[in-house]
Structure formats: C-alpha cells, structure tokens
TITILUM-978596 format. One record per residue: x, z negated, y of N, C-alpha, C, O in turn; residue in three letters. Coordinates in pm, whole numbers, padded with zeros to 5 digits, always signed. Atoms other than C-alpha are relative to their C-alpha. Example, Ala and Ser with C-alpha at 12.3 -4.5 7.8 and 13.67 -1.06 7.14 Angstrom:
+00089+00000-00119+01230-00780-00450+00090+00000+00120+00194-00066+00118ala-00082+00006-00119+01367-00714-00106-00077-00073+00109-00026-00090+00220ser
***
This chain:
-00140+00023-00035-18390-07726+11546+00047+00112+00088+00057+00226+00044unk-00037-00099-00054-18276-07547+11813+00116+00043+00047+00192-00047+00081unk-00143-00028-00002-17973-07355+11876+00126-00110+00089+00244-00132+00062unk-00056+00091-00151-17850-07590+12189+00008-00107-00089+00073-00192-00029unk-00031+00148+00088-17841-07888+11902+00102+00063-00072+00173-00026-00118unk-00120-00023+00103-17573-07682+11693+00103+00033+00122+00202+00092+00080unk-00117-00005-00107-17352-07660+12015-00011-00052+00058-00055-00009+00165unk-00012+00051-00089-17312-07954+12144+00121-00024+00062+00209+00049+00016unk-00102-00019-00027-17025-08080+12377+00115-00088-00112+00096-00201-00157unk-00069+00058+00095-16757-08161+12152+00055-00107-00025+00111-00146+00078unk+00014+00098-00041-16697-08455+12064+00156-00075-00045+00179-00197-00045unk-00117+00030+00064-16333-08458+11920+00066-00066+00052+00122-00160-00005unk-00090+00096-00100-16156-08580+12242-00050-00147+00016+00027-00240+00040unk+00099+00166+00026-16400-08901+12221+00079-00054-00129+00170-00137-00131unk-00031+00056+00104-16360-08926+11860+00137-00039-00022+00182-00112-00111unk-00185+00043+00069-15961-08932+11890+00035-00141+00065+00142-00200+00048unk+00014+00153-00101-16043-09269+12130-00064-00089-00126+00020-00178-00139unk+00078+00038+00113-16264-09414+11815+00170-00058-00075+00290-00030-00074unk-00123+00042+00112-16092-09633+11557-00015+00028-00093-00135+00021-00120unk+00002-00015+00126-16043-09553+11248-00067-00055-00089-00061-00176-00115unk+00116+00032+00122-16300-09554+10978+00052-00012-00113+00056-00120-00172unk-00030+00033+00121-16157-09462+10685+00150+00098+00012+00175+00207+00061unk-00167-00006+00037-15765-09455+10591+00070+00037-00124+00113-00052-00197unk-00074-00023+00121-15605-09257+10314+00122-00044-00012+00173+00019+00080unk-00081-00005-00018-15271-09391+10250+00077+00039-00133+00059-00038-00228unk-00070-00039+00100-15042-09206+09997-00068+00013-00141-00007+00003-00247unk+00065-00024+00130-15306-09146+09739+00044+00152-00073+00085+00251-00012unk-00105-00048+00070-15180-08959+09446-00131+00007-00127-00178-00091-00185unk+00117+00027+00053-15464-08841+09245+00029+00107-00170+00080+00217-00194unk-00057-00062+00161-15413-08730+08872-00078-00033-00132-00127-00142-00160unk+00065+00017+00176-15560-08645+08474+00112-00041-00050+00207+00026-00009unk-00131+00044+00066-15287-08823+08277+00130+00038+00041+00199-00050+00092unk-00171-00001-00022-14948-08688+08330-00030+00131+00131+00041+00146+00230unk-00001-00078-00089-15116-08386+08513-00038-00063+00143-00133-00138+00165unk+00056+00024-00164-15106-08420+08921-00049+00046+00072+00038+00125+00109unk+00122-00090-00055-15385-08260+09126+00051-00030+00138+00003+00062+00204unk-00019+00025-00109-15239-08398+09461+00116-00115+00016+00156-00195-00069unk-00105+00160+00016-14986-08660+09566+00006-00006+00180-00018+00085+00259unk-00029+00003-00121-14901-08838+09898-00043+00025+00077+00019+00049+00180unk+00121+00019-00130-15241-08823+10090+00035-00049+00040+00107-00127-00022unk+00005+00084-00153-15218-08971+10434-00041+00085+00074-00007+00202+00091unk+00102-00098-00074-15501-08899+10665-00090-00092+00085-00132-00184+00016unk+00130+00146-00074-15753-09141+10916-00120+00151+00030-00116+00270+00061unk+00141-00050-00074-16102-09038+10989-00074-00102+00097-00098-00216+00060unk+00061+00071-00121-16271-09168+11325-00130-00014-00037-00197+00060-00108unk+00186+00066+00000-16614-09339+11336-00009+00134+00139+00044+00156+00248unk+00094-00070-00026-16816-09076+11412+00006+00125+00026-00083+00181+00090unk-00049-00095-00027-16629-08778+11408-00041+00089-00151-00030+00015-00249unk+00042-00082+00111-16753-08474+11113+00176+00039-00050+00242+00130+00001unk-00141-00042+00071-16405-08450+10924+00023+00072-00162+00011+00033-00278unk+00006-00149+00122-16355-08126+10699+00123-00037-00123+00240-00073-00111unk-00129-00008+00087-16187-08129+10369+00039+00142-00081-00002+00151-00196unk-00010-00130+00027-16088-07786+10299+00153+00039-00079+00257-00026-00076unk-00147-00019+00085-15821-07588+10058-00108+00104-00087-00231+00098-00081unk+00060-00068+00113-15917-07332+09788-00032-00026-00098+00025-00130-00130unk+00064+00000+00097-16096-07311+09491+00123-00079-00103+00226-00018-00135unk-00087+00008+00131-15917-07546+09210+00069-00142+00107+00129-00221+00034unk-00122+00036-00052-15724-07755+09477-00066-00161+00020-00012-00223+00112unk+00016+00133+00003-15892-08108+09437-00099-00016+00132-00055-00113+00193unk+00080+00028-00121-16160-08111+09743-00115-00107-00063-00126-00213-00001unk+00050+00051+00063-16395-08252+09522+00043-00129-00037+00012-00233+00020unk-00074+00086+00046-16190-08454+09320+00030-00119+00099+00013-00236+00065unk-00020+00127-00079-16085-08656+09648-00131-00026+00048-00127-00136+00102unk+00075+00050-00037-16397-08688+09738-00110-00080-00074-00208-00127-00015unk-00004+00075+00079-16481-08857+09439+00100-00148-00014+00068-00256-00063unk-00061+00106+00006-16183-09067+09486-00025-00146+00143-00011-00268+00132unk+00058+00079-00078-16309-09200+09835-00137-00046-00033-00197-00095+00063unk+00133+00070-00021-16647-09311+09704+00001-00089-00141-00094-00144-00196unk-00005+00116+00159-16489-09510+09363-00022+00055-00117-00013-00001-00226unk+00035-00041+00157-16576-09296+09110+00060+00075-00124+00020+00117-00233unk-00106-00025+00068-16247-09202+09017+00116-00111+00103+00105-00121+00226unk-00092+00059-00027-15946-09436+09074+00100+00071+00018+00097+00185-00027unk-00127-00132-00063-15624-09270+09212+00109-00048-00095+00098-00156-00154unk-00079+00043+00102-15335-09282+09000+00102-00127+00081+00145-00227+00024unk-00095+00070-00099-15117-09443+09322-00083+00029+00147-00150+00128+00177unk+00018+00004-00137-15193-09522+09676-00186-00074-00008-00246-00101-00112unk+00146+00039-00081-15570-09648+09868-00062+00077+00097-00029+00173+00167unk+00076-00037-00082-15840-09624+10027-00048-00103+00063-00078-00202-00005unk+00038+00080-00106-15945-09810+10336-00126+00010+00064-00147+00115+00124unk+00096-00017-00134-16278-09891+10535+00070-00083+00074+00148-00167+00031unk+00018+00084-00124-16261-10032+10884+00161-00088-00042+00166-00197+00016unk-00074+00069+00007-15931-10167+10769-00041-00108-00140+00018-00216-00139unk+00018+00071+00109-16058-10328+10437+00011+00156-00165-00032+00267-00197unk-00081-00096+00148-15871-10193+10076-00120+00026-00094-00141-00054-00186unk+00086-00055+00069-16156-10005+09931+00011+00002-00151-00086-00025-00222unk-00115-00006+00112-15933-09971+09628-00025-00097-00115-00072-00099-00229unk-00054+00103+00093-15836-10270+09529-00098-00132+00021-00051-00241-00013unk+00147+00070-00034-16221-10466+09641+00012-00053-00147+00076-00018-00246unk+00051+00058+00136-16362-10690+09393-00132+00068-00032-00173+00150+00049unk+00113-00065+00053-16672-10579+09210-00088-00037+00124-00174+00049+00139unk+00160+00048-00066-16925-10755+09487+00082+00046+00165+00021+00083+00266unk-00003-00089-00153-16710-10634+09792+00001+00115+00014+00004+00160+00128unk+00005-00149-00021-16715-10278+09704-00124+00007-00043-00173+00104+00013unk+00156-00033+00028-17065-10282+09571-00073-00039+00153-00191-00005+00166unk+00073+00010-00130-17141-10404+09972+00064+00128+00073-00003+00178+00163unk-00116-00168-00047-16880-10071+10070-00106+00079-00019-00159+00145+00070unk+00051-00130+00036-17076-09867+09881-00141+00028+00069-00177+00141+00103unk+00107-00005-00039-17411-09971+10008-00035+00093+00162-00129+00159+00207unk-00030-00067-00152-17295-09849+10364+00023+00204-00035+00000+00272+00065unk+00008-00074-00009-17239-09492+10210-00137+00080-00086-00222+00053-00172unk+00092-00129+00081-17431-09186+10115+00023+00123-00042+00065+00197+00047unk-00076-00100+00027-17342-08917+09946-00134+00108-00035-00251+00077-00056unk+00120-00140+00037-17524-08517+09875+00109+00008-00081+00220-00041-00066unk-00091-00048+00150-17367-08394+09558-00023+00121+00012-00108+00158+00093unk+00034-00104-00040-17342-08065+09520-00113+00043-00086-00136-00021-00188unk+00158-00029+00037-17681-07898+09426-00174-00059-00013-00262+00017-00051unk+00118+00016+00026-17875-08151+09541+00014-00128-00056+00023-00234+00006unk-00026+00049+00107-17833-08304+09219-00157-00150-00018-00147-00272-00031unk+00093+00059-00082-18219-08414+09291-00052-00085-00177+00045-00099-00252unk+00094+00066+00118-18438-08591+08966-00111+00099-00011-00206+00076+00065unk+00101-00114+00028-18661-08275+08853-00160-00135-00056-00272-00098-00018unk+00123+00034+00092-18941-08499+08673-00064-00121+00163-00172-00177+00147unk+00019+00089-00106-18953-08730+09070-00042+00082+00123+00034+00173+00155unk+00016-00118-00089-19132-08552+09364+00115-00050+00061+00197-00129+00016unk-00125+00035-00106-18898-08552+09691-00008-00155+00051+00084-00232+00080unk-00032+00181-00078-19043-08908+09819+00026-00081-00117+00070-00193-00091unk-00092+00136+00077-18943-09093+09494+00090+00052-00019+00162-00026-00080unk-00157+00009+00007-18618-08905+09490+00093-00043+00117+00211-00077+00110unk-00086+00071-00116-18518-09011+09835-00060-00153+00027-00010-00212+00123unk-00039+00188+00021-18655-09431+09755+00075-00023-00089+00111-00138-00111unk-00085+00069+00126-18455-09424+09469+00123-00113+00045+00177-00202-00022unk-00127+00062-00021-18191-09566+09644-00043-00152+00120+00029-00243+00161unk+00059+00118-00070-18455-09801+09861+00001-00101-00103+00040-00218-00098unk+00097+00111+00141-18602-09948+09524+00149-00109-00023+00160-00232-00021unk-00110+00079+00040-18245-10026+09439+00051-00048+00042+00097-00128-00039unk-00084+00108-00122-18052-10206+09737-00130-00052+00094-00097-00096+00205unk+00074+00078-00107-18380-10336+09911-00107-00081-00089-00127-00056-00208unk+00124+00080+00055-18674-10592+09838-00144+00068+00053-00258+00029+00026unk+00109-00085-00084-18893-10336+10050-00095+00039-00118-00049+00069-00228unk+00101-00015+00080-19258-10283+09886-00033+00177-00024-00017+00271+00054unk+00027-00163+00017-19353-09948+09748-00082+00057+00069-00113+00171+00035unk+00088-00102-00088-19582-09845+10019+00116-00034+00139+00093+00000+00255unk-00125+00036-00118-19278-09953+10252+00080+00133-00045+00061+00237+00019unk-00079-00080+00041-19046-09743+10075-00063+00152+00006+00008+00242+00051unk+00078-00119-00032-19321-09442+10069+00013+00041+00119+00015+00164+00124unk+00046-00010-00165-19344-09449+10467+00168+00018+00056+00201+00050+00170unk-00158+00007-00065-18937-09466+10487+00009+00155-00050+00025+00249+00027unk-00045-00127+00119-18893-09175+10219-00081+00126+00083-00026+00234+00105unk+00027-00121-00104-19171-08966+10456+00065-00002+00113+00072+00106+00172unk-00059-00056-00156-18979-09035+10790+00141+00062-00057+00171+00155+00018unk-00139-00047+00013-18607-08941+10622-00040+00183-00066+00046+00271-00061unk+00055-00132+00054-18817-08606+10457+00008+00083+00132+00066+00191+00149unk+00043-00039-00149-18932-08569+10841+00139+00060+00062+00173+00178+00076unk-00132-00040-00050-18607-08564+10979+00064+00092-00069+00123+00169+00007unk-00083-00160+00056-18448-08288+10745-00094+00106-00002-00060+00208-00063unk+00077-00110-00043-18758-08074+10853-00089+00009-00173-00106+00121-00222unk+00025-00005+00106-18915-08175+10504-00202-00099+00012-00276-00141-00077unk+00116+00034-00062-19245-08305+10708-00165+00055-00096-00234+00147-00052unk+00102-00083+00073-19548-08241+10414+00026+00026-00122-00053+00078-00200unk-00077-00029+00132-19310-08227+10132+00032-00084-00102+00103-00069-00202unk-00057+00109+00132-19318-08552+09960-00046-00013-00111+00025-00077-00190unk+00075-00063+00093-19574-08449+09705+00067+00057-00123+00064+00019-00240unk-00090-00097+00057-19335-08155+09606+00059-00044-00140+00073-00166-00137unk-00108-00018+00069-19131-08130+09281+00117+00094+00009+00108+00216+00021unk-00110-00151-00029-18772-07968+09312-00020+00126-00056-00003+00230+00007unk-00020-00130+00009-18813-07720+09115-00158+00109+00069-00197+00224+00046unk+00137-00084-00104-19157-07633+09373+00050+00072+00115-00022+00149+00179unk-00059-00015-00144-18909-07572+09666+00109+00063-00045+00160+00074-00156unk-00155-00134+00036-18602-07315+09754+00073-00101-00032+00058-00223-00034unk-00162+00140+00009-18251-07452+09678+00014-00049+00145-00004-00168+00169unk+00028+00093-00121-18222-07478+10076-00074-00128+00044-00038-00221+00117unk+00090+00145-00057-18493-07728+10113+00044-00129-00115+00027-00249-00094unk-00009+00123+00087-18367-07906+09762+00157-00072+00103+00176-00185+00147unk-00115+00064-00083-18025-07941+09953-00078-00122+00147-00044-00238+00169unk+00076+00096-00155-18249-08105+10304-00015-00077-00077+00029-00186-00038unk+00098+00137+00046-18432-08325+10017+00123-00088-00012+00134-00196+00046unk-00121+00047+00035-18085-08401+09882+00092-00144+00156+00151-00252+00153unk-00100+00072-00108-17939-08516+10251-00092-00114+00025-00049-00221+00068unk+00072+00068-00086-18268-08673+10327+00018-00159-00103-00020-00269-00063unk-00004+00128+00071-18184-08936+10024+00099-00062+00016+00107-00177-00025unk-00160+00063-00003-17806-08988+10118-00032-00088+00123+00013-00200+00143unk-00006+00160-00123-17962-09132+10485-00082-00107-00037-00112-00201+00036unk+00131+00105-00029-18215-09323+10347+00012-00138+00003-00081-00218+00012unk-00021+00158-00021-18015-09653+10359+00061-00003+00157+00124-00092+00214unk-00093+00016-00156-17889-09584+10704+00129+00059+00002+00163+00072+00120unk-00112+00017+00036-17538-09488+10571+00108-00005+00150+00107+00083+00236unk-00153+00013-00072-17226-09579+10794+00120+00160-00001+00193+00211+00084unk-00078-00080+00026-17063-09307+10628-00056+00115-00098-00093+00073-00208unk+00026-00047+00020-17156-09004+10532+00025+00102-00106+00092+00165-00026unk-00144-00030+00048-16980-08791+10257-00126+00152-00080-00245+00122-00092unk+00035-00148-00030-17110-08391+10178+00098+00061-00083+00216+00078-00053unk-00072-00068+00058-17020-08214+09880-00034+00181-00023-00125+00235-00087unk+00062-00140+00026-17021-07844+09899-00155+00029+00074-00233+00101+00011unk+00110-00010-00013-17325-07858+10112-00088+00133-00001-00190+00153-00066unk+00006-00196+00026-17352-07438+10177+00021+00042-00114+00031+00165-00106unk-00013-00072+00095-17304-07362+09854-00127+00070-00042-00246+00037-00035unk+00152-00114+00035-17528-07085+09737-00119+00022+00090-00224+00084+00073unk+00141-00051-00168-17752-07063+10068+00042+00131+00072+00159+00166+00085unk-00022-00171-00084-17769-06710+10260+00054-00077+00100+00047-00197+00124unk-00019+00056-00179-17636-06742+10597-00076-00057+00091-00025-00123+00182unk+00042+00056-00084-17904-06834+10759-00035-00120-00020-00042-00197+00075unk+00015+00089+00041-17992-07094+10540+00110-00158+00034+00083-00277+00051unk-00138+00039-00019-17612-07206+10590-00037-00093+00138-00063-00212+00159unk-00008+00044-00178-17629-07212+10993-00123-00126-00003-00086-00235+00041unk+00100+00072-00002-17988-07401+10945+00055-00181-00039+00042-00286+00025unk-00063+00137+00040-17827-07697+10774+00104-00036+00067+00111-00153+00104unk-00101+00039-00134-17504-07666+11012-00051-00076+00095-00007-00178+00148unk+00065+00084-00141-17730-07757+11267-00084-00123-00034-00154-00166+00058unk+00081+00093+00083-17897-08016+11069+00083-00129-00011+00038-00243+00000unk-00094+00114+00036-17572-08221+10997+00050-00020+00081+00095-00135+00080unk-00003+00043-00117-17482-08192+11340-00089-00085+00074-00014-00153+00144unk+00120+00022-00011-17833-08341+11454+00021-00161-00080+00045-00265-00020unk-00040+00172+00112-17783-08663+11162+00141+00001+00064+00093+00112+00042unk-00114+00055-00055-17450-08721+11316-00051-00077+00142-00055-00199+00157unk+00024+00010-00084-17560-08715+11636-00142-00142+00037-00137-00239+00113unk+00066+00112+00063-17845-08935+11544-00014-00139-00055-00076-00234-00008unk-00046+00095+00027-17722-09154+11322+00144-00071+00079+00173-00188+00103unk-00131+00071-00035-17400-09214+11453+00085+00022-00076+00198+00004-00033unk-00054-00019+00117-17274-09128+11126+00128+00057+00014+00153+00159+00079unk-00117-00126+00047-16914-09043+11003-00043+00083-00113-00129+00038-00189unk+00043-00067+00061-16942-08763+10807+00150+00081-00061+00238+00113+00019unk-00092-00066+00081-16688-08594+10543-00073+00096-00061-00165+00063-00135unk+00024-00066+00066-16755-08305+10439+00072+00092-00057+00158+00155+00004unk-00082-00086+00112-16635-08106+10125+00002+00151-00001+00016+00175-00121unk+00022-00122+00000-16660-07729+10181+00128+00107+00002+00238+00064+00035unk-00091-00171-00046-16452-07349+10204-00050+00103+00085+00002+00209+00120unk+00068-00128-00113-16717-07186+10437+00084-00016+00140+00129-00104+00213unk-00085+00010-00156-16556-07091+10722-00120+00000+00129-00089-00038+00242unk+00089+00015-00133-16891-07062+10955-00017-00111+00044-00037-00157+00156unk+00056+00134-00008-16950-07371+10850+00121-00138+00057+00087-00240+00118unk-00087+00090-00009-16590-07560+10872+00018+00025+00178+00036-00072+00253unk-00006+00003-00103-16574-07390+11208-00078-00029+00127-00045-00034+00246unk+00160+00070-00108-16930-07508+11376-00012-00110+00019-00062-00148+00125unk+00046+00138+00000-16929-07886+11256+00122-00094+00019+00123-00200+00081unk-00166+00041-00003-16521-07952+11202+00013-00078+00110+00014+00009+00197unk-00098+00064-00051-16398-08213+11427+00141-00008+00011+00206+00017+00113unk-00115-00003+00059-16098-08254+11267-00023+00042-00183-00135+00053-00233unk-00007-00033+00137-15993-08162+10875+00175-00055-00068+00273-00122-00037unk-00107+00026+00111-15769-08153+10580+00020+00097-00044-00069+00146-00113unk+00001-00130+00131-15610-07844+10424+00065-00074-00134+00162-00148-00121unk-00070+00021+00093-15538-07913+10061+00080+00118-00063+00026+00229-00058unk-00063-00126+00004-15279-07678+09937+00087-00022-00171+00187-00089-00198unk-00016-00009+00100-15251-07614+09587+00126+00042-00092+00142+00037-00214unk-00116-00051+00028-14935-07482+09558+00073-00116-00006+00104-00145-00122unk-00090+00044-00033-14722-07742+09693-00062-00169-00060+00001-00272-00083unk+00019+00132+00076-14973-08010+09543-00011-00177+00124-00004-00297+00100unk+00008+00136-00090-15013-08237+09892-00060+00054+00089-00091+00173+00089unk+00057-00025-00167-15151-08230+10226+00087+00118+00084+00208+00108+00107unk-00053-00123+00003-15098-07872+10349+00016+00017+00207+00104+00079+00267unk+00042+00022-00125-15220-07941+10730-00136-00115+00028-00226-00154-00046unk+00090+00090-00039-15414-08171+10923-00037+00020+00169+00051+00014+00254unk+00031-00019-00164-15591-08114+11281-00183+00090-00018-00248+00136-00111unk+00085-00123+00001-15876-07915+11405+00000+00097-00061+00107+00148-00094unk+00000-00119+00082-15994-07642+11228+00058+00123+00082+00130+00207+00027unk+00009-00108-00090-15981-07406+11537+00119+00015+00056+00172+00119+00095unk-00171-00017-00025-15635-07521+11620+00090+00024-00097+00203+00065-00070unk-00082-00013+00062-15517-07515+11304+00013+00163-00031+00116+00224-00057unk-00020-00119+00030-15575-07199+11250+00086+00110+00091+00167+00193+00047unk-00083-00040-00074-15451-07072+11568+00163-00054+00052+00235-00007+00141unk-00134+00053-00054-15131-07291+11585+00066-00048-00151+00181-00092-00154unk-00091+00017+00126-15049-07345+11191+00138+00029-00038+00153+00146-00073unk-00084-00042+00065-14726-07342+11084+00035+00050-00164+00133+00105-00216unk-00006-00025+00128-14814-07315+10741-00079+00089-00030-00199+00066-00018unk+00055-00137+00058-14902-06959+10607-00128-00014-00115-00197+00082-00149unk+00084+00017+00098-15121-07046+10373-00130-00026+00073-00221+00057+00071unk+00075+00060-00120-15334-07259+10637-00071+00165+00073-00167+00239+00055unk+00052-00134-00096-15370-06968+10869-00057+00083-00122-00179+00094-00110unk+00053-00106+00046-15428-06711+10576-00157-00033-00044-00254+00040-00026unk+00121+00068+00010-15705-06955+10454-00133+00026+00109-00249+00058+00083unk+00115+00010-00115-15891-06966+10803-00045+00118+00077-00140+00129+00156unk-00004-00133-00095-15831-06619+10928-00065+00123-00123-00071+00245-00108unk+00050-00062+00140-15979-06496+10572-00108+00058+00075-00102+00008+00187unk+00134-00078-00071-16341-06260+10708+00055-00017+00115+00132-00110+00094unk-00078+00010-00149-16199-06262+11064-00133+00034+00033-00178-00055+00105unk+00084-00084-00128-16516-06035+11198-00133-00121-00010-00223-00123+00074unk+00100+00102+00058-16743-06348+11021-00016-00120+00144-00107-00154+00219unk-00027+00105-00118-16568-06611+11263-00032+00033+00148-00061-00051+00233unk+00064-00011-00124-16652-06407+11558-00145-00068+00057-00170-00138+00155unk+00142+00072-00046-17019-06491+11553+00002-00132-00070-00091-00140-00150unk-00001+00186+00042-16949-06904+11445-00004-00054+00140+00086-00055+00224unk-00074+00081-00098-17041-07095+11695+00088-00104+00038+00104-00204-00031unk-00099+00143-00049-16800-07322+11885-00068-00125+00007-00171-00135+00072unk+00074+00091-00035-16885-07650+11855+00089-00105+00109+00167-00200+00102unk-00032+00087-00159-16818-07775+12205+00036+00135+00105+00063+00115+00224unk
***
C-alpha cells in the first residue's frame, strides 16, 4: 500500500453531487427514561467515508448500533436510498442488512475458526455458494487486506493489527453497499493506525463503498473524513456537522474545535486527504 493511495484527490466535492445513502431523521436514542442523544438529523452520500466523532461516553457507538438494527431508537428513523430502515418488515430489512458490513470493535473474530472460515461465515449464511467457492472468496477478501497466506491462521496466531485486516476482510465479503467501522484504530501504534487508514481508503476506493466510521483518532478522522458528526455530550444532540478540517477551523462550537485541535503538533504530520 503505498503512500500515494492514502492521498488521494478528494473526493468530498463529488460526494456532495451523490445522493443520499443513508438519512438520519430526528432519531432520539435512549435506556428507559435515560437520553443518550435526541434530534439526530444527518445524510450520508454514496460513497463518501463519513466520521462519527464526540468523546468518550457520548453515544458513537450506540448510534452506530442504531443504524444497523440492533438497537431501536426511542423516536425518529433511519433511511436507505430513501427506504424506512426503521420501520421495514422482517424480510425487507433482512435484504437491508444483507447489503451491509460491519468491523466491530476488536475484530470481534471466532478464536476456535482460522481467518478463511471467519471471513465465509457470512458467505455460508446469505449464499448457496459451495465450500470450495466460499474458500477461494474468503482467500481473495484475506488478499485484499494484505492478509495473502493467512487463511490457515488462528486469531489468536496473529497481531491485533492483522486481527482488525481479518476483521474488515469479513465485513466485505458480501460486497457490502455500505460499510460501517467501529473503533477501527483502537489499540494499534501509529503506524499500525496510518496502515489501515490507507487500507479503508483503498476498499472505498475499490469497492465503491459508503463507509461510516466510528472513531476519536484525530490522524485518523483527519486522513479518511469526508464529512462527519460531532456528538456532544453535554448538550445531548448533534454538536456539528461538516468536514472534519473545516470544522475544526471554522466551528462555532467550542467544544468542536477543542475536540479537534486536542495534540495540535500530532495533526501536523496527518495527511490531507485530497
């Protein structure tokens, strides 16, 4: 992977031409009486990497659980392509879901499955494809996250970096439409970090893929970011919305800026992506 693939030209002014993929409208996300957020509203473009960022505690997670069904919102939806994700029947969101892929954070691989039956797991189950079919898919999606030799492997044979690659290499293995990235940098050195930056740039670019991703790294929100989301814990809603690189330099909200301008001498060496 070489550096000239983690800086390509940017593709945000395109993506703001793109229609809308997926549509938060006024979601309102809550444990019983307690409220973790209220009054989401937000679009993400087909094919644009869109950041969901905010501090520790402030629901990044949590919504990104609520866009893939596996928590219901207390109020408001979720939209693909203009269809109510939400409020689907059992057999039209079970065809929704098939279109995404998700990395969890850590991986979250099958220890007792090498890497090529943890990335068919998800062949075996949405396809009629034969198990030496599914073997030959599971080595090219290994291939592509630089996991070329590794299907043998058990996770706990490999660093956490490469369990994270095995991890992404099972979220494409249906093709996904939509992409969705929880915490992907967590616990990787820096270089490990940048390595996968350029990795999820690369599967975008590739696939075509929209891509959401859940993170607080700033090398990272500022290399792959298209556009984002600050969540802001204080006030309990949508804190800002725009570029990362603008928001930070044109925020009106203090919090926003203190968030992005946090390591300042860090962001110097991030590259721009575009």
């Amino acid at each position: 992977m070489s550096s000239q693939a983690a800086t390509p030209a940017n593709p945000a002014p395109r993506a703001a031409q793109r229609p809308v993929h997926i549509e938060v409208r006024d979601l309102t996300m809550a444990f019983g009486d307690f409220v973790l957020m209220r009054d989401l509203n937000f679009a993400v473009r087909h094919g644009e990497i869109f950041i969901v960022m905010g501090g520790s505690g402030c629901g990044k997670s949590t919504l990104l659980r609520h866009l893939i069904g596996l928590i219901e919102p207390a109020a408001g939806a979720v939209y693909y392509d203009g269809q109510n994700f939400t409020a689907a029947d059992i057999e039209d969101r079970e065809a929704m879901l098939r279109r995404f892929g998700v990395l969890y954070q850590g991986g979250a691989l099958w220890s007792s499955m090498t890497l090529a039956e943890n990335v068919g797991l998800p062949l075996g189950e949405f396809t009629d494809l034969a198990p030496g079919e599914i073997r030959q898919i599971a080595a090219l999606k290994l291939a592509l996250v630089g996991l070329r030799g590794f299907e043998d492997y058990y996770p706990n044979q490999i660093s956490g970096g490469m369990q994270k690659r095995a991890g992404l290499a099972r979220a494409i293995a249906l093709d996904p439409a939509v992409l969705f990235l929880d915490e992907p940098s967590a616990g990787l050195d820096p270089v490990t970090s940048r390595l996968l930056d350029e990795l999820i740039l690369e599967l975008r670019d590739s696939l075509g893929a929209t891509i959401v991703v859940v993170t607080h790294e700033l090398p990272s929100i500022f290399t792959i970011g298209d556009n984002s989301i600050f969540l802001d814990a204080e006030t309990r809603t949508l804190g800002a919305l725009g570029n990362p690189r603008d928001l930070r330099d044109h925020s009106d909200n203090p919090r926003v800026r203190q968030f992005l301008t946090r390591g300042a001498s860090l962001l110097e060496s991030a590259p721009k992506n575009g």
